[in-house]
N, CA, C and O atoms as a GROMACS GRO file, in nm:
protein
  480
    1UNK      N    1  -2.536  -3.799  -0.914
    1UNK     CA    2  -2.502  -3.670  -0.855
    1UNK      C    3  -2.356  -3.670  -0.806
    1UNK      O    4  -2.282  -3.572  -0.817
    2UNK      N    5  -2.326  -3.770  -0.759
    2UNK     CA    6  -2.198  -3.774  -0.722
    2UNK      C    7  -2.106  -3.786  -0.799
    2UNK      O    8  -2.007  -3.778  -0.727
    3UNK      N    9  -2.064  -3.803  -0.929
    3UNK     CA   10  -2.017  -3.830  -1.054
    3UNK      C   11  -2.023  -3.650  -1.114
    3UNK      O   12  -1.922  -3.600  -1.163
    4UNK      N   13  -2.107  -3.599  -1.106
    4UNK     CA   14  -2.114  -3.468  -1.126
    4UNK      C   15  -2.059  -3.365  -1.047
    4UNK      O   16  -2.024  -3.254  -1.088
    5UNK      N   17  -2.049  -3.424  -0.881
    5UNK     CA   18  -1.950  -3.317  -0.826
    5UNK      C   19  -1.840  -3.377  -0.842
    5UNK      O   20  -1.769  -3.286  -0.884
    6UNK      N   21  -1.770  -3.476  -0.838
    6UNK     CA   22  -1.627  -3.551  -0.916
    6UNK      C   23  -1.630  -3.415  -1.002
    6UNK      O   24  -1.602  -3.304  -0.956
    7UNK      N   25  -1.672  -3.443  -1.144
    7UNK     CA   26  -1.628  -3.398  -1.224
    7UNK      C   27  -1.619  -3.241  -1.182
    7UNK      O   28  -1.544  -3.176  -1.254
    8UNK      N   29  -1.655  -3.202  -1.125
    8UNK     CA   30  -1.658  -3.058  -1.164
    8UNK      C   31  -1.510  -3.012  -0.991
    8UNK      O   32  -1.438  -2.913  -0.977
    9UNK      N   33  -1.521  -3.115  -0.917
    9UNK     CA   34  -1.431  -3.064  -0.846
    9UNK      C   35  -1.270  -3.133  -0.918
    9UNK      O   36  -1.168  -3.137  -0.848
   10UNK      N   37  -1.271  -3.173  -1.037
   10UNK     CA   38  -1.140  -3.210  -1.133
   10UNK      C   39  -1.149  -3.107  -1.207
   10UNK      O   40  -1.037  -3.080  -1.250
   11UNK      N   41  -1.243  -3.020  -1.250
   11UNK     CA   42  -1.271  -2.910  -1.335
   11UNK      C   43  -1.173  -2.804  -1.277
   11UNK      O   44  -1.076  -2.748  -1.328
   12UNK      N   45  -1.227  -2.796  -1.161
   12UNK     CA   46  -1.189  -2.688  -1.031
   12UNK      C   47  -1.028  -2.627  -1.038
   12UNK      O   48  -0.960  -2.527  -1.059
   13UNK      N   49  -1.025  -2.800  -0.996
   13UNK     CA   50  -0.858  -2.855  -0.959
   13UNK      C   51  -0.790  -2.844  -1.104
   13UNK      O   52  -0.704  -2.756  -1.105
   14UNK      N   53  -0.803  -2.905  -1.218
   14UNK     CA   54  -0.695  -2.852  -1.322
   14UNK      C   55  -0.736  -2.676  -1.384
   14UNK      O   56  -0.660  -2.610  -1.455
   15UNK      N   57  -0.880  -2.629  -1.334
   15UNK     CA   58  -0.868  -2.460  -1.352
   15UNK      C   59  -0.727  -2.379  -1.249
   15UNK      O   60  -0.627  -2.315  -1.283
   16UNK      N   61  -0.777  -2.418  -1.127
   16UNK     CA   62  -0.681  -2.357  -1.010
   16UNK      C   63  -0.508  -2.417  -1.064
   16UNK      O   64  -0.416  -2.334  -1.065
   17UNK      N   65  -0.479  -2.574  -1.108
   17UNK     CA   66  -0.330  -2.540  -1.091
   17UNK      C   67  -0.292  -2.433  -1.270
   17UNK      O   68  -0.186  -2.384  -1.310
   18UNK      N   69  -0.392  -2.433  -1.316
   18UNK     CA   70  -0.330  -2.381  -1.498
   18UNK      C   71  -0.370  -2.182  -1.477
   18UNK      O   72  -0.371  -2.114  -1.580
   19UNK      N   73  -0.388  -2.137  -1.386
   19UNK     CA   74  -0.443  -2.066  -1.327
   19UNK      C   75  -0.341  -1.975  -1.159
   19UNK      O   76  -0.380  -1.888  -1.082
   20UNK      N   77  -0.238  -2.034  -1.164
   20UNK     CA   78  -0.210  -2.021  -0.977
   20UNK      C   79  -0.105  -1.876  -1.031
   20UNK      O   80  -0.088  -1.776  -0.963
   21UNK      N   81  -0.063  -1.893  -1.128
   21UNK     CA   82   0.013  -1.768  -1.122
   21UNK      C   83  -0.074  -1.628  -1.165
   21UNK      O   84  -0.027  -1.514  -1.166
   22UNK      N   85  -0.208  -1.665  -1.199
   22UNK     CA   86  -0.265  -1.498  -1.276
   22UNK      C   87  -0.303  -1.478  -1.090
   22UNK      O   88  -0.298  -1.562  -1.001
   23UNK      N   89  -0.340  -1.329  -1.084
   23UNK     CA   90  -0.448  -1.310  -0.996
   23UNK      C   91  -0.521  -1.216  -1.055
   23UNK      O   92  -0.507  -1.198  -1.176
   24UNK      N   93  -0.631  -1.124  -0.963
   24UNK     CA   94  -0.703  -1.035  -1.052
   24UNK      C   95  -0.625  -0.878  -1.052
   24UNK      O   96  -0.643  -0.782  -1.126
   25UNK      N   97  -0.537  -0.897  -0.940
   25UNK     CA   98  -0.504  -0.750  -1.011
   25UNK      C   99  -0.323  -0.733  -0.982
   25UNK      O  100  -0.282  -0.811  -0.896
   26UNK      N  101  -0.239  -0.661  -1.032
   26UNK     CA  102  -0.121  -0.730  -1.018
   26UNK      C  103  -0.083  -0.677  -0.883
   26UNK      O  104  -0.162  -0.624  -0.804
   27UNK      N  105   0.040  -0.695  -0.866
   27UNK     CA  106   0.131  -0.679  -0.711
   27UNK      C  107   0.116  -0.482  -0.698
   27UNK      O  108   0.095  -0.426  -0.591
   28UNK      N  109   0.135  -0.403  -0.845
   28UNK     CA  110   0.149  -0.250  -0.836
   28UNK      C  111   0.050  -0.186  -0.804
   28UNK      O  112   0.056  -0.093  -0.724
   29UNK      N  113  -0.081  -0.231  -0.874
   29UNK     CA  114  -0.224  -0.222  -0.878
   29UNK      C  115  -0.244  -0.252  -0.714
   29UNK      O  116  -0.301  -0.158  -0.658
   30UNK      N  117  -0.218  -0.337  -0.647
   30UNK     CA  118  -0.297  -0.402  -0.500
   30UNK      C  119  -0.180  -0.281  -0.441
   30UNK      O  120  -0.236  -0.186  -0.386
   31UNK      N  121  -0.054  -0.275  -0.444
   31UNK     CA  122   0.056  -0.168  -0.349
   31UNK      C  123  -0.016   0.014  -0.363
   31UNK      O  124  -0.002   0.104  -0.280
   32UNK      N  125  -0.098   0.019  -0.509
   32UNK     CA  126  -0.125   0.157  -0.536
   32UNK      C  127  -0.228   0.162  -0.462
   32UNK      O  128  -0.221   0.257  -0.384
   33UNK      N  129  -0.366   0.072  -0.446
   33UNK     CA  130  -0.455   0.058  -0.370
   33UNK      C  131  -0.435   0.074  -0.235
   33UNK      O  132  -0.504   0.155  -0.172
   34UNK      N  133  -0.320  -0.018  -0.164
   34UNK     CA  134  -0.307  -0.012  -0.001
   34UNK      C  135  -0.292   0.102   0.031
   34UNK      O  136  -0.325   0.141   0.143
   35UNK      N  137  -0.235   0.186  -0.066
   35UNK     CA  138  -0.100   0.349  -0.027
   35UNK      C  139  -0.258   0.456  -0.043
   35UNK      O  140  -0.290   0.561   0.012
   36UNK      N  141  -0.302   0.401  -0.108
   36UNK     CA  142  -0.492   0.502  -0.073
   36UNK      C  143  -0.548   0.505   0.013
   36UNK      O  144  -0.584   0.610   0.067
   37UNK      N  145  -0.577   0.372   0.060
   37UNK     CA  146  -0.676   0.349   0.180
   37UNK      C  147  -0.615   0.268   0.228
   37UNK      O  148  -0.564   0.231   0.123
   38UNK      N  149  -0.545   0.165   0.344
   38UNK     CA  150  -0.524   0.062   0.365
   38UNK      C  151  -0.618   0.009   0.476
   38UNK      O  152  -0.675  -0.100   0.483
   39UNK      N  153  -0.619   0.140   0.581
   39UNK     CA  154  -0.696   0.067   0.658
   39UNK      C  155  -0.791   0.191   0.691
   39UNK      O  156  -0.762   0.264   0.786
   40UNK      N  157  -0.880   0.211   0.632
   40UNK     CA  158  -0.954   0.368   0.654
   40UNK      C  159  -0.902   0.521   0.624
   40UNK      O  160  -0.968   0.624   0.606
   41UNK      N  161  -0.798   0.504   0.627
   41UNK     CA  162  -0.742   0.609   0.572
   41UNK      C  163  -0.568   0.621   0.481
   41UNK      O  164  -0.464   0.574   0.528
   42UNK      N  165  -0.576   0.686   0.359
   42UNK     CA  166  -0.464   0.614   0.316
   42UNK      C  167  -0.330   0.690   0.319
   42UNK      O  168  -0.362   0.808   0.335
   43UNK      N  169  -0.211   0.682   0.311
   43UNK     CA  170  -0.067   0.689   0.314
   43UNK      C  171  -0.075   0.834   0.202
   43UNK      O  172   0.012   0.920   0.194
   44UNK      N  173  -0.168   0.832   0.144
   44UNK     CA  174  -0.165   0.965   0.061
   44UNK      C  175  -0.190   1.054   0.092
   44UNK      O  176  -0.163   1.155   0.027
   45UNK      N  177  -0.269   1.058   0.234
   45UNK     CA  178  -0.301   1.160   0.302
   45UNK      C  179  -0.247   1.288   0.403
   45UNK      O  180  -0.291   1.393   0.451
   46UNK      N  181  -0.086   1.183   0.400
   46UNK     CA  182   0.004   1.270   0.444
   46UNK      C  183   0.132   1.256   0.398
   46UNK      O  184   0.227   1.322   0.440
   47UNK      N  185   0.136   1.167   0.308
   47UNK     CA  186   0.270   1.113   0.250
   47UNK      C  187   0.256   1.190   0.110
   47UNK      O  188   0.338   1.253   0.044
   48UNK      N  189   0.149   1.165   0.094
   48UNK     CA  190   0.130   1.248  -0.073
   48UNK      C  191   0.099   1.179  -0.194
   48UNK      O  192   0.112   1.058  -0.176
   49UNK      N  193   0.073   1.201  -0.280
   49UNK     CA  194   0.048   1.082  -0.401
   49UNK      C  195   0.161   0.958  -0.422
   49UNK      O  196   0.144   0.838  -0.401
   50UNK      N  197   0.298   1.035  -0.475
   50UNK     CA  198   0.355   0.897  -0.462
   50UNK      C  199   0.485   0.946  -0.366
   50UNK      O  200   0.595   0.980  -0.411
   51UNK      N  201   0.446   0.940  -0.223
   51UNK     CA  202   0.527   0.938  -0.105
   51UNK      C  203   0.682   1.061  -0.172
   51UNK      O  204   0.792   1.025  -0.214
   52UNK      N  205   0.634   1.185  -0.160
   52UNK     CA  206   0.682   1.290  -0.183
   52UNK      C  207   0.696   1.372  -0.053
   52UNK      O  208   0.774   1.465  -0.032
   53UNK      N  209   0.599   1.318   0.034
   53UNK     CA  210   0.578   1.399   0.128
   53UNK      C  211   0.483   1.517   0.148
   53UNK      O  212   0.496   1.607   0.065
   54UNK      N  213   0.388   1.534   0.244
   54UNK     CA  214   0.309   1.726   0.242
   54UNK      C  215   0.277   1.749   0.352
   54UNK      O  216   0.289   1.685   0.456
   55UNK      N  217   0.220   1.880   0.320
   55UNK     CA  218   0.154   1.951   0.430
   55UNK      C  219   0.021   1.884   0.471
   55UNK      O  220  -0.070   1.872   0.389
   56UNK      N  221   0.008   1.834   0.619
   56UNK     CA  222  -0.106   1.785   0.669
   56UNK      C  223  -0.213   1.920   0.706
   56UNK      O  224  -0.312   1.947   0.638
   57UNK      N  225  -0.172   1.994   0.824
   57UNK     CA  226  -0.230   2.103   0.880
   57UNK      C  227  -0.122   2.226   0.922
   57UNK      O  228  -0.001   2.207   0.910
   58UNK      N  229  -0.170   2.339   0.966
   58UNK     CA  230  -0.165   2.444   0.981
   58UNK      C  231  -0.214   2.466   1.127
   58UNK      O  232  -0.334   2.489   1.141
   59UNK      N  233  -0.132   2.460   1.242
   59UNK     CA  234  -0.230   2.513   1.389
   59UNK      C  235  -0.122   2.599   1.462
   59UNK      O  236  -0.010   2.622   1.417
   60UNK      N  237  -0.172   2.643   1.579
   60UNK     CA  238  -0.095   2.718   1.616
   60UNK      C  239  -0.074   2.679   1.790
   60UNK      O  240  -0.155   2.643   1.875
   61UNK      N  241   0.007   2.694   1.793
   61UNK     CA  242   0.105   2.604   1.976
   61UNK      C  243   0.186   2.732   2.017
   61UNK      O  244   0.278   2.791   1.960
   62UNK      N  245   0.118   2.754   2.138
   62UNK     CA  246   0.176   2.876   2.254
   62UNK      C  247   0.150   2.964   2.156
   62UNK      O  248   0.258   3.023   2.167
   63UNK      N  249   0.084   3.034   2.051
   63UNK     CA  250   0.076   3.168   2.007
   63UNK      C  251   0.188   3.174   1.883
   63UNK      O  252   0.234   3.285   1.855
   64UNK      N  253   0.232   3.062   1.812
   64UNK     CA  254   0.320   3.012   1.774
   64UNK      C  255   0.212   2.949   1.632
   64UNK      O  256   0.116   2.873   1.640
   65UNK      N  257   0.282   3.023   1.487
   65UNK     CA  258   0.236   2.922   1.378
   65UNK      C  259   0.319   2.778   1.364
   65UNK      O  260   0.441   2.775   1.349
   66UNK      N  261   0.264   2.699   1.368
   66UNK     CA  262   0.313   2.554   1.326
   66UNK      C  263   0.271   2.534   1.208
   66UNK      O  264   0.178   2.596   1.157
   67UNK      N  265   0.356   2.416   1.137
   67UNK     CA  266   0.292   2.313   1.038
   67UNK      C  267   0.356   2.142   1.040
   67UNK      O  268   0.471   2.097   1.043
   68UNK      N  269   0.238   2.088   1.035
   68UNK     CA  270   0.253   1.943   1.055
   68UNK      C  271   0.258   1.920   0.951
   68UNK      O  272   0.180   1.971   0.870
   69UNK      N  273   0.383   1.807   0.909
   69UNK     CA  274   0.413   1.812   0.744
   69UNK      C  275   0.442   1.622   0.754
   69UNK      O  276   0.518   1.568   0.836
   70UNK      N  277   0.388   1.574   0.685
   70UNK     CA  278   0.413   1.420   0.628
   70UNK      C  279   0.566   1.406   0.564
   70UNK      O  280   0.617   1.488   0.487
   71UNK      N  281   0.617   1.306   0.603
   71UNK     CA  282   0.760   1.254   0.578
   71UNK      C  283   0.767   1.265   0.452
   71UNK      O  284   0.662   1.321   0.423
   72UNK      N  285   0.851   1.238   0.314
   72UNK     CA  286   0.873   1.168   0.258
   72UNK      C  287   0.893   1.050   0.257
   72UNK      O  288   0.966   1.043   0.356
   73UNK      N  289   0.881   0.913   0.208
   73UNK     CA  290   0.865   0.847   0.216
   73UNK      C  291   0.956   0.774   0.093
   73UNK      O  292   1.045   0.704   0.140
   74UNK      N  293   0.951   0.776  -0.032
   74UNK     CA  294   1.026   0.730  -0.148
   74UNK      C  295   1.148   0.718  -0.175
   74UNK      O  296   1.199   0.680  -0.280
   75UNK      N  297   1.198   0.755  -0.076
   75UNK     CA  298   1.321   0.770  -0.061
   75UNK      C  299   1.390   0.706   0.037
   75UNK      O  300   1.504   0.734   0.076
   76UNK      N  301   1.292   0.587   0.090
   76UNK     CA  302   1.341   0.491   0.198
   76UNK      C  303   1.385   0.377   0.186
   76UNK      O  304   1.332   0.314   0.095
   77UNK      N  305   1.487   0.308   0.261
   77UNK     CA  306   1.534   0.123   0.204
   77UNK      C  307   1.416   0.080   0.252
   77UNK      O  308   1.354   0.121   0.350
   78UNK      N  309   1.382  -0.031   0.155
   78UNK     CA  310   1.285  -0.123   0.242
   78UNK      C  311   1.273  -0.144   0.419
   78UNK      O  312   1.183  -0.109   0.495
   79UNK      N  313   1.374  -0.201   0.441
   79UNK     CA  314   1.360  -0.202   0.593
   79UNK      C  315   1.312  -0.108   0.696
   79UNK      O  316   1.256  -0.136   0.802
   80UNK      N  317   1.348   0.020   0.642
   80UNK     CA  318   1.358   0.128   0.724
   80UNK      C  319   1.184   0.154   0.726
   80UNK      O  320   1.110   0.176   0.822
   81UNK      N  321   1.153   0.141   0.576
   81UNK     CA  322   0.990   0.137   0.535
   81UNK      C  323   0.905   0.090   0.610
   81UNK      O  324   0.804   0.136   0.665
   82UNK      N  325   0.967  -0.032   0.608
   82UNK     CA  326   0.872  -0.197   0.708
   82UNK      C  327   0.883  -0.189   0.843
   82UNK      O  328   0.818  -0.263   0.917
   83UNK      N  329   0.968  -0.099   0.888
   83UNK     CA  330   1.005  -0.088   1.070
   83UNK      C  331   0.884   0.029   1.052
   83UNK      O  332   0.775   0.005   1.104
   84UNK      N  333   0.901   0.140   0.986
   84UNK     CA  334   0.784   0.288   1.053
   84UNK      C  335   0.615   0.192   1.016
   84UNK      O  336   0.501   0.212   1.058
   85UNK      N  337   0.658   0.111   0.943
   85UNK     CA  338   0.490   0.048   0.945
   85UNK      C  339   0.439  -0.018   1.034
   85UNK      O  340   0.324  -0.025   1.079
   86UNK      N  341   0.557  -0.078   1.062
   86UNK     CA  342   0.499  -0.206   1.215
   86UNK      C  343   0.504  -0.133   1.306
   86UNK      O  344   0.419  -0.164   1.390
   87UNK      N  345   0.579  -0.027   1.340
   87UNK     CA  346   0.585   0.020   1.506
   87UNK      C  347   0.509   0.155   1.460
   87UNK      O  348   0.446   0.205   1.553
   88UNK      N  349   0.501   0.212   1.362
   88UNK     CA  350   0.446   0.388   1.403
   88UNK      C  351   0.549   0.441   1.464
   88UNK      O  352   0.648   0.376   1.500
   89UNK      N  353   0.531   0.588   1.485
   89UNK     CA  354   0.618   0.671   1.490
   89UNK      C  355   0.564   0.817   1.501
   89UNK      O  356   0.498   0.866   1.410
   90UNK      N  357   0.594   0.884   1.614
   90UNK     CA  358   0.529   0.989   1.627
   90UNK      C  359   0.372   1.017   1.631
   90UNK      O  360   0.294   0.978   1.717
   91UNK      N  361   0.348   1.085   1.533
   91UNK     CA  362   0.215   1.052   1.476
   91UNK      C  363   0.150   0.991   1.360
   91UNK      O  364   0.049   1.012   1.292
   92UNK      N  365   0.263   0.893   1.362
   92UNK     CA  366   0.258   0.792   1.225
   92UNK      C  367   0.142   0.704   1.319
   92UNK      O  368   0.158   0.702   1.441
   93UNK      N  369   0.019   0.627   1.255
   93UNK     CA  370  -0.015   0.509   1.353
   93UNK      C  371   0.021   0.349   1.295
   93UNK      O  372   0.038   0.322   1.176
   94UNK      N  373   0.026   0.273   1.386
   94UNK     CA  374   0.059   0.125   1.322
   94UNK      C  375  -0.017   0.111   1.247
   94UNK      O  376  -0.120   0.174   1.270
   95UNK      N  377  -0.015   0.016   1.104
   95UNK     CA  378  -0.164  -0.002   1.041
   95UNK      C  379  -0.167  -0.192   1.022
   95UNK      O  380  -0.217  -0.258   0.931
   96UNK      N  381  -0.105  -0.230   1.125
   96UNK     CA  382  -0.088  -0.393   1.122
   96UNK      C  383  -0.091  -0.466   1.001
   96UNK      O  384  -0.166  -0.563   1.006
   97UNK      N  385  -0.018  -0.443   0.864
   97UNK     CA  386  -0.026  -0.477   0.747
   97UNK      C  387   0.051  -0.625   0.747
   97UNK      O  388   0.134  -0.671   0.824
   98UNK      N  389  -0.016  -0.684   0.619
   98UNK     CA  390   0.090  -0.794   0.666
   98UNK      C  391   0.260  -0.807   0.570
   98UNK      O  392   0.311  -0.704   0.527
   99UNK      N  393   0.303  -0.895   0.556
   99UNK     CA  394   0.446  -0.871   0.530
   99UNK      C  395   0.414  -0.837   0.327
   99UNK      O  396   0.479  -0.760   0.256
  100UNK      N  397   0.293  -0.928   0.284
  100UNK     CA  398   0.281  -0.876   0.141
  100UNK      C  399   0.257  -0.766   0.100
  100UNK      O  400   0.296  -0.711  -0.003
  101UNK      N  401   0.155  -0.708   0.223
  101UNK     CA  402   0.102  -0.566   0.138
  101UNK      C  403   0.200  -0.465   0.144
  101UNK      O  404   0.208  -0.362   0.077
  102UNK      N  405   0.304  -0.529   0.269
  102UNK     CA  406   0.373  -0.388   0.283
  102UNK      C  407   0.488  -0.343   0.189
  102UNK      O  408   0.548  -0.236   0.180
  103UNK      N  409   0.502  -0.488   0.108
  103UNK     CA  410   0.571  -0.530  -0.003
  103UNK      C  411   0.542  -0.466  -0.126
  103UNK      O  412   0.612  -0.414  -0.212
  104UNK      N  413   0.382  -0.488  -0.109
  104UNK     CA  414   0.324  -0.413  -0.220
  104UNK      C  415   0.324  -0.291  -0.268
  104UNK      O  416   0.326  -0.264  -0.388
  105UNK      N  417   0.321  -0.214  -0.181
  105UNK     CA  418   0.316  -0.032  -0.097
  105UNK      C  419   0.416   0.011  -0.131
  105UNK      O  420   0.424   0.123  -0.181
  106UNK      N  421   0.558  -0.103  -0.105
  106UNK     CA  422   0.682  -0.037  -0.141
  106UNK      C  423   0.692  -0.017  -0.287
  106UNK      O  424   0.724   0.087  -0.345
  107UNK      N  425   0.657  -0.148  -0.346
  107UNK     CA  426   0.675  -0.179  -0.556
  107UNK      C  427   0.619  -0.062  -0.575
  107UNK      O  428   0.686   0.009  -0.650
  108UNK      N  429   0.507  -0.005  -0.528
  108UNK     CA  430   0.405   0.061  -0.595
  108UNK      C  431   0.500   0.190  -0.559
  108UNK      O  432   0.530   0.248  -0.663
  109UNK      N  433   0.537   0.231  -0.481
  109UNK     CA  434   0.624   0.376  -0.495
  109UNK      C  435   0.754   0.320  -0.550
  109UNK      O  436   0.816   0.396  -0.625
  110UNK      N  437   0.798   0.220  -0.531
  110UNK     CA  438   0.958   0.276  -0.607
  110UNK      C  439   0.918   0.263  -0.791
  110UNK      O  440   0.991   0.300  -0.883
  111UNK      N  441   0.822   0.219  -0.798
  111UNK     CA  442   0.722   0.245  -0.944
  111UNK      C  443   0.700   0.361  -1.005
  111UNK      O  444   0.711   0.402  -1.121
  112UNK      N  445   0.671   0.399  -0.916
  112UNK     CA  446   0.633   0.550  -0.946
  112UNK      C  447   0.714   0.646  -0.925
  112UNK      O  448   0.674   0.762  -0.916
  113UNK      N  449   0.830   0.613  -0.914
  113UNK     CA  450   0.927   0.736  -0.906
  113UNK      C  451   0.991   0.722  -1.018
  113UNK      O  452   1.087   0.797  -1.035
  114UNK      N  453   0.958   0.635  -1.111
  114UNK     CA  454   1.069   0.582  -1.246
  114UNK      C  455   0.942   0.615  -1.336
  114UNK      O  456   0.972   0.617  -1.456
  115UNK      N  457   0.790   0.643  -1.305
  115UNK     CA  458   0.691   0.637  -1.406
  115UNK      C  459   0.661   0.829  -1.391
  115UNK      O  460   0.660   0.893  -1.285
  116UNK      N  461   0.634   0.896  -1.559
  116UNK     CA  462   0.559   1.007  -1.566
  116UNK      C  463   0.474   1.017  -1.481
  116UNK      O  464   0.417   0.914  -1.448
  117UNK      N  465   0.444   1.117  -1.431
  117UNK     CA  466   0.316   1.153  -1.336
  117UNK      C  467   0.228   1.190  -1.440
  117UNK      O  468   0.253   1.242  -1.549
  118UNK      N  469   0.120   1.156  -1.390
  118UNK     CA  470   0.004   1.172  -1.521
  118UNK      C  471  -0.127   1.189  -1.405
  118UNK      O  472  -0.131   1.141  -1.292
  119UNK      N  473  -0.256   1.297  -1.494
  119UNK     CA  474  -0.340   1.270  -1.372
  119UNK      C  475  -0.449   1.177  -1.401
  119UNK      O  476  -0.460   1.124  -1.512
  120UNK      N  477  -0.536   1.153  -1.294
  120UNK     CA  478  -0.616   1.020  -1.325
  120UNK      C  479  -0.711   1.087  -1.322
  120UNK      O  480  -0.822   1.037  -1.342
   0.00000   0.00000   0.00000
């Protein structure tokens, strides 16, 4: 028995190092995912499909029409990106991402500003 987990934890070990660069889905795929949902609710919801910016709501303050409108977003340096994520902003909320996904979020829109819009 012990000869059998040997072997199969050498199995393991030359699968994982011939193996370390695939994953299952790439860096654009996991950034398009976070910008949906990241943490219950996603960046599309007020940012827009691919961070264009929109209209959230319609209310009205002192007798007064308002509209609450989502930033653009695609049009940001990285940094500037990675600061409104970690701290929030207004009624932006923090979404405590970590330094990859937020990496990811970015590929995935500056992606999509160079790719046809197509619908899914």
């Amino acid at each position: 028995m012990q000869k059998v987990f040997e072997a199969f934890l050498i199995l393991m070990s030359i699968f994982t190092i011939f193996n370390a660069e695939e994953s299952f889905i790439t860096t654009l795929e996991y950034g398009k995912m976070l910008y949906n949902n990241p943490r219950g609710i996603g960046c599309v919801e007020c940012h827009g499909r691919f961070g264009e910016g929109q209209q959230i709501a319609n209310y009205i303050h002192k007798r007064k029409g308002k509209t609450l409108q989502g930033s653009r977003i695609n049009n940001l340096g990285f940094e500037r990106f990675e600061s409104a994520l970690q701290k929030g902003k207004n009624i932006m909320p923090k979404y405590y991402l970590t330094p990859s996904e937020i990496e990811a979020i970015y590929k995935y829109l500056e992606s999509a500003k160079n790719t046809p819009i197509m619908e899914e």
